[in-house]
C-alpha positions as CSV (number, residue, x, y, z in Angstrom):
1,X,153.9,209.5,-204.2
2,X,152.7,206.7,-202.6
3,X,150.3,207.5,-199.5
4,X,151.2,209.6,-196.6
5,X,152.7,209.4,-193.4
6,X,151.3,211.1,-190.2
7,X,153.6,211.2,-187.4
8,X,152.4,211.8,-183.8
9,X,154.9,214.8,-183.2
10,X,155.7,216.0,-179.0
11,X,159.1,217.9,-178.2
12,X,160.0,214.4,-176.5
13,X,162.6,212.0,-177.0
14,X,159.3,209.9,-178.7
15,X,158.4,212.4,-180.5
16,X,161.9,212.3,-182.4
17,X,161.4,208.5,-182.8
18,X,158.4,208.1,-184.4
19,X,159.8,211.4,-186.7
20,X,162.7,209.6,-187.7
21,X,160.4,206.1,-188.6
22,X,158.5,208.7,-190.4
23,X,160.9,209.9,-192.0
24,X,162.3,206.4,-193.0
25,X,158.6,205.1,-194.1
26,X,158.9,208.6,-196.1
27,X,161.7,207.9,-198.5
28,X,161.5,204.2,-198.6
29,X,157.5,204.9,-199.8
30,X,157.8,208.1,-201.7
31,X,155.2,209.2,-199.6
32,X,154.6,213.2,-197.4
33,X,155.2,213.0,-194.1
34,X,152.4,215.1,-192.0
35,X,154.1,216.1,-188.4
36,X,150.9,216.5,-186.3
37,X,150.8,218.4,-182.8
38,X,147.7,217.5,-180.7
39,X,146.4,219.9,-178.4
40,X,143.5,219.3,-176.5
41,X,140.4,221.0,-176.9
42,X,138.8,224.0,-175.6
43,X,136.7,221.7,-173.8
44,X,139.2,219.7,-172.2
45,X,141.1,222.3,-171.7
46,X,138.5,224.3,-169.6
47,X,138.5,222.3,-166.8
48,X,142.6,222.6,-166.2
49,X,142.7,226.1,-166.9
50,X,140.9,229.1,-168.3
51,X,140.5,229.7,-172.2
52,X,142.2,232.5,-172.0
53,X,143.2,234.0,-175.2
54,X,146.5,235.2,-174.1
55,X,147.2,231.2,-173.0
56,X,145.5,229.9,-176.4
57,X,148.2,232.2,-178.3
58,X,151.0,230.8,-176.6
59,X,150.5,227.5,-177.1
60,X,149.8,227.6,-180.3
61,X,153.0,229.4,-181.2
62,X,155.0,227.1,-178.7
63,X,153.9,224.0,-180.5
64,X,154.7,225.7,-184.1
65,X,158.1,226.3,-182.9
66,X,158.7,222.6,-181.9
67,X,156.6,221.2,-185.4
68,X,159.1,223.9,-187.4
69,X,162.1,222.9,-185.4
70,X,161.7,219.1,-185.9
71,X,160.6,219.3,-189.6
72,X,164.1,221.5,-190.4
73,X,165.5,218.3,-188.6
74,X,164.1,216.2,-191.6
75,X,165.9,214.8,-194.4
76,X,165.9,218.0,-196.8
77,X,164.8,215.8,-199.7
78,X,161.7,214.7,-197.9
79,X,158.4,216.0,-198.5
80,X,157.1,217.1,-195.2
81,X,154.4,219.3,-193.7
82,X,153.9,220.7,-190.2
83,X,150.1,220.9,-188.7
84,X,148.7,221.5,-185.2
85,X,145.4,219.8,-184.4
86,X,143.6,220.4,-181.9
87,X,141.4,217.0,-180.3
88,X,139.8,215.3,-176.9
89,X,142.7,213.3,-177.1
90,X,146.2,213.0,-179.1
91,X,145.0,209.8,-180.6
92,X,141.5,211.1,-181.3
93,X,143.6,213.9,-183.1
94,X,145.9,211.6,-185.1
95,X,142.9,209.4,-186.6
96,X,141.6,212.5,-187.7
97,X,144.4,213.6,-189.5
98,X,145.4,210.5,-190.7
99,X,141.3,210.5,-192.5
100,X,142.5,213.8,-193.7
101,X,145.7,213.0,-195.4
102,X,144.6,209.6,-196.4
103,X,147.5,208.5,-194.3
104,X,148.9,204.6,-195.1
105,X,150.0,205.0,-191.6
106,X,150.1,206.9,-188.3
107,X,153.7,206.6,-186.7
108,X,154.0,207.0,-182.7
109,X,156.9,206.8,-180.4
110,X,157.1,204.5,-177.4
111,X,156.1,206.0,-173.4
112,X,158.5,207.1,-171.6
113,X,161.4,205.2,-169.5
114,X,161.0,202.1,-172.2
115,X,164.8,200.6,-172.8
116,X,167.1,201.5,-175.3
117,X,165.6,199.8,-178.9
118,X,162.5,198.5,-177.4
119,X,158.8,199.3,-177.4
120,X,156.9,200.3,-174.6
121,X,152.9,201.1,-175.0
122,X,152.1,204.7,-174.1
123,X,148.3,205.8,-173.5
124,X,148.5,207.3,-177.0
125,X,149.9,204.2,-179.1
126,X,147.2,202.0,-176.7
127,X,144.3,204.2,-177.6
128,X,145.3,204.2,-181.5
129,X,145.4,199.9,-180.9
130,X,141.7,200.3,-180.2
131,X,140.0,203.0,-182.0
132,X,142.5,203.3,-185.2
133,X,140.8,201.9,-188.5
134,X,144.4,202.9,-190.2
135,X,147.7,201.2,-189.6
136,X,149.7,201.6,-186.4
137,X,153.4,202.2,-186.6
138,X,154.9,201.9,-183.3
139,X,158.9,203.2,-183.0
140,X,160.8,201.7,-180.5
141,X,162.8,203.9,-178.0
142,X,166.4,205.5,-179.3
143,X,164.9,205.3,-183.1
144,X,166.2,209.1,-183.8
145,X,169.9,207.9,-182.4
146,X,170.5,205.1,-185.3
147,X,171.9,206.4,-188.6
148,X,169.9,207.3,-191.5
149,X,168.0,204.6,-193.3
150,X,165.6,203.4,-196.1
151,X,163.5,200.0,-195.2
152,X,166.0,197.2,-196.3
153,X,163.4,194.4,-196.1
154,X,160.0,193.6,-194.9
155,X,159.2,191.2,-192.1
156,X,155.5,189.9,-192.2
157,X,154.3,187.2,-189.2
158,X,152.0,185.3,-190.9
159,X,149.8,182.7,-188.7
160,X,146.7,181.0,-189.4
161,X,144.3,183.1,-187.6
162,X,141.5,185.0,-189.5
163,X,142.9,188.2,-191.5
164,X,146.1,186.9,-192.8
165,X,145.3,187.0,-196.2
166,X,144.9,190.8,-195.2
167,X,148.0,191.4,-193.7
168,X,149.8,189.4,-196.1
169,X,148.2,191.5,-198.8
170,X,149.4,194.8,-197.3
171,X,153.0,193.5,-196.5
172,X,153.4,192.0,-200.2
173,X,151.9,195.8,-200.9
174,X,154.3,197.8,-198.8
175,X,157.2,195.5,-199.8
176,X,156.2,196.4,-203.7
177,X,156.3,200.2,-203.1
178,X,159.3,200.3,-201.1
179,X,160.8,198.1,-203.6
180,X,162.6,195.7,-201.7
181,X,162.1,191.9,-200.5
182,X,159.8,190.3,-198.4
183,X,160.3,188.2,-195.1
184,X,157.4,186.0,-193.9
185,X,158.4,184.5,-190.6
186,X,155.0,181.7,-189.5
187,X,153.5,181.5,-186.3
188,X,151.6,178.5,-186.7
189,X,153.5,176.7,-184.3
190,X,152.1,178.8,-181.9
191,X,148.6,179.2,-183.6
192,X,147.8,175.4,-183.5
193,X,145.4,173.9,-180.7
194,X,146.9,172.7,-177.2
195,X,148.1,169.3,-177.4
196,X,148.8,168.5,-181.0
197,X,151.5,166.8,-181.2
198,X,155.2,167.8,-182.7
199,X,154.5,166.1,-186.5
200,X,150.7,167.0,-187.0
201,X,152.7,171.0,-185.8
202,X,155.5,170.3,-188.5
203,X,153.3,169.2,-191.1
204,X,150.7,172.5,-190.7
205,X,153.5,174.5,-190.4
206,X,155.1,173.4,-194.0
207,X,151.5,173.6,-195.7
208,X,151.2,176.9,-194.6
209,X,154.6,178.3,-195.6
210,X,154.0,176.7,-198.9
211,X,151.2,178.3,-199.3
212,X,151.8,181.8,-198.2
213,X,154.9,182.0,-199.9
214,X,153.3,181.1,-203.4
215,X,150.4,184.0,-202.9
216,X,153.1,186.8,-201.7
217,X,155.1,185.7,-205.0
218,X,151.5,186.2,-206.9
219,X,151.4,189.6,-205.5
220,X,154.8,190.7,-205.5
221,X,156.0,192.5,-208.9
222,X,158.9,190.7,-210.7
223,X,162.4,191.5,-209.1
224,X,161.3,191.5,-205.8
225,X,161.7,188.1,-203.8
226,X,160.1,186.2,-201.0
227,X,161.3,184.1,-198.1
228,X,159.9,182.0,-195.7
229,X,161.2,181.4,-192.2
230,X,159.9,179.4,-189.2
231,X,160.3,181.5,-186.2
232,X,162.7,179.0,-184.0
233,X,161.9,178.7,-180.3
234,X,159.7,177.4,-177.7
235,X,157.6,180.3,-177.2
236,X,156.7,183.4,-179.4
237,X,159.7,185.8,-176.9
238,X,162.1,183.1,-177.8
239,X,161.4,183.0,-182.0
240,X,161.5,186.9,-182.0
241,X,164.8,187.0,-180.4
242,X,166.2,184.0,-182.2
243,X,165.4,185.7,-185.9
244,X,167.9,188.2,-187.5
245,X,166.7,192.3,-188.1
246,X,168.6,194.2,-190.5
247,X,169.3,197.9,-189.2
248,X,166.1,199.7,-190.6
249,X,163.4,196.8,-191.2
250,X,160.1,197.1,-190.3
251,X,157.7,193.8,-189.6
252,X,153.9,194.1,-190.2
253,X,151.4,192.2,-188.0
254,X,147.7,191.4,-188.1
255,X,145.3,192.8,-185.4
256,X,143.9,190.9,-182.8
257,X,140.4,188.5,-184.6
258,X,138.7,189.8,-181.3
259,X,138.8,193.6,-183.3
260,X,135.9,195.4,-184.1
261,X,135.5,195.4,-188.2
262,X,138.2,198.1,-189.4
263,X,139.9,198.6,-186.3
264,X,142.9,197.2,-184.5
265,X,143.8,195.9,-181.4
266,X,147.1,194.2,-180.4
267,X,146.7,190.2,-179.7
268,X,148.6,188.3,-176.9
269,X,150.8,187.1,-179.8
270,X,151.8,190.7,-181.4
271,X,151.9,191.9,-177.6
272,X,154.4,189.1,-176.8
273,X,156.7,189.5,-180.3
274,X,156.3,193.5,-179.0
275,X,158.6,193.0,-175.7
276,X,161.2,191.5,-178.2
277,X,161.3,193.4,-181.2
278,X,164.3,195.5,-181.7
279,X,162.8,196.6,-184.9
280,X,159.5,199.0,-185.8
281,X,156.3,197.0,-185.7
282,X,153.2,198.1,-187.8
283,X,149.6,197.1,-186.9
284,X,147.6,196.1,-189.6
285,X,143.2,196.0,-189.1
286,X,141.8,193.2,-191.3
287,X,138.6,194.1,-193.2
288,X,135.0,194.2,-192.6
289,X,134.4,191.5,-194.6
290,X,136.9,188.8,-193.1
291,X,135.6,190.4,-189.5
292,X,131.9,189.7,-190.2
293,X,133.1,186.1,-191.4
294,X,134.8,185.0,-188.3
């Protein structure tokens, strides 16, 4: 096994997205998938309505209903378990559980009325983006509606900005378990100062993709391979949109360098490949050490 998944569970048309990237991150890792119900508190709830034990009971019971109904919906190879937590907040919850399982990831759907195959940011998925020190998978909306699939290749966006050696680490790592290749699309056209002109932005641009290409293929075990792709287009909209997704790939991208240490937060430039992306993004937290050196 490699890691776990925890998967943000509600009865919601969410909920069965971010089960069914679960359950894809699941096979294509070899890894448990942890459904999680969050609940709030006794102390959250006491101000909506009384903690009555009749009212405690059924809730409890409801929300192992939905957890037992979703995890039958599960691949029957999968290994899967159902938990309710019970938290201030879902995400509060989630981190919890993720510390517990020693998840490699905590999988949320998008809020509600996003469009078909896109991602729109819930208060749950935004909270996680601040406070999580484990990666973020975010599924976009109609995930559970697509057929069946295992991870068919890795997308990392690589840039120059501090933490890429990080992310690029943990894609290379993610690409190894699930056994299969490696995409790394570069943002440094859109990570070089104002101004510069269009050669001194080609020339960064090739030294960088020479360069990350030959550490993913240091990392990366033999049999797997590694591509490099500009991301064409004026802005950062226009290269997502212009680049090719094969049905079930997932890209990885760094958190914002304005982070805490450990924790994540999504940068104008993930933000802006996020209104594109027909594909599931995962949010990656660089390290302590690379924050304390920026």
């Amino acid at each position: 096994m490699s890691g776990a998944i925890v998967v943000g569970y509600t009865a919601t048309d969410a909920g069965a997205d971010a089960a069914a990237l679960g359950a894809r991150l699941g096979r294509s890792l070899d890894a448990t998938v942890h459904l999680v119900m969050v609940l709030p508190s006794e102390g959250t709830r006491s101000a909506i309505v009384p903690p009555e034990r009749a009212y405690e009971d059924h809730l409890r019971a409801q929300a192992r209903q939905w957890l037992s109904d979703a995890v039958a919906a599960l691949p029957p190879a999968l290994t899967r378990s159902a938990h309710v937590r019970f938290a201030e907040s879902f995400a509060e919850g989630l981190i919890a559980a993720g510390e517990e399982f020693g998840a490699r990831v905590i999988v949320v759907g998008t809020a509600g009325g996003g469009l078909f195959g896109r991602h729109r940011l819930g208060s749950v998925a935004t909270e996680l983006l601040h406070s999580s020190t484990i990666p973020v998978a975010l599924a976009p909306a109609g995930l559970a509606r697509e057929d069946d699939h295992v991870v068919p290749r890795v997308t990392v966006a690589v840039g120059t900005r501090p933490g890429a050696e990080t992310l690029l680490d943990e894609a290379a790592s993610f690409a190894a378990d699930s056994s299969t290749d490696l995409r790394l699309v570069s943002l440094v056209p859109f990570d070089v100062p104002p101004g510069l002109d269009t050669g001194a932005i080609r020339l960064a641009t090739g030294s960088h993709a020479h360069d990350v290409l030959a550490r993913a293929v240091e990392v990366l075990p033999d049999g797997l391979g590694a591509v490099v792709e500009e991301a064409p287009g004026e802005t950062v909209e226009d290269a997502v949109a212009n680049l090719t997704w094969l049905p079930g790939e997932v890209v990885l991208v760094g958190s914002s360098r304005l982070a805490q240490p450990r924790r994540l937060f999504l940068g104008s430039t993930a933000a802006k490949m996020l209104h594109e992306l027909p594909v599931p993004m995962i949010v990656v937290p660089r390290t302590r050490a690379e924050a304390g050196a920026r």
